[in-house]
N, C-alpha and C positions, 0 to 999 in steps of 0.2 A: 519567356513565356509570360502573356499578361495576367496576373489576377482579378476575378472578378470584381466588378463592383460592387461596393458593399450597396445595401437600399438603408434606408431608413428606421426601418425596423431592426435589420442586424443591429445599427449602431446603438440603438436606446435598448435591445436587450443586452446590447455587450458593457455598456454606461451601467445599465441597473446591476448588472454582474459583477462590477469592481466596487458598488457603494454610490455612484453617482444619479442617485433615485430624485435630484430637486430637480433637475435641469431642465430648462424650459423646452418645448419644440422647437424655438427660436436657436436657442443652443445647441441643440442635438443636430442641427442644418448647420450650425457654423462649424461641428466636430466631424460630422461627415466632409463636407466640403475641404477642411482641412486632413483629414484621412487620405481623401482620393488624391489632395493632391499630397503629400509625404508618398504614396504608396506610387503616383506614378515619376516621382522623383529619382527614388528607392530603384524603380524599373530600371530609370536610363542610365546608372552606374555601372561602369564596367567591372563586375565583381569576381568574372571566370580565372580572372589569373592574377588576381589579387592574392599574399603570401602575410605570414606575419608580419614579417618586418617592412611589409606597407602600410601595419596603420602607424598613426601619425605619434609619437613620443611627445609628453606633457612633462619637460622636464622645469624645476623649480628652483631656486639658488639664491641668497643672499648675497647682496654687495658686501664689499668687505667691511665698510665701516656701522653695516648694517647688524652684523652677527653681536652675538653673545658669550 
């Protein structure tokens, strides 16, 4: 199902809504532009039968002459 697209105005009142009250109009076109495209990224993921143990593990480890 697609999401609508956001205008312009959603995005500078959703900006003014978190604190983001400097931001030029110049800006506010490059956070939309990049919304639309995160969000139709986001779309083309195949997420129906995605399970926990598909997301991806961030595991961390010390070499050995590394530790302490």
């Amino acid at each position: 199902m697609e999401e609508p697209s956001l205008t312009f105005d959603e995005v500078k009142r959703m900006a003014e809504g978190i604190g983001m009250t400097r931001l030029t109009d110049e800006h506010l076109q490059q956070l939309l532009r990049a919304t639309r495209v995160a969000q139709a990224r986001r779309a083309a993921l195949p997420v129906a039968t995605l399970g926990p143990a598909d997301e991806p593990a961030h595991v961390f480890r010390l070499a050995a002459e590394d530790s302490r």
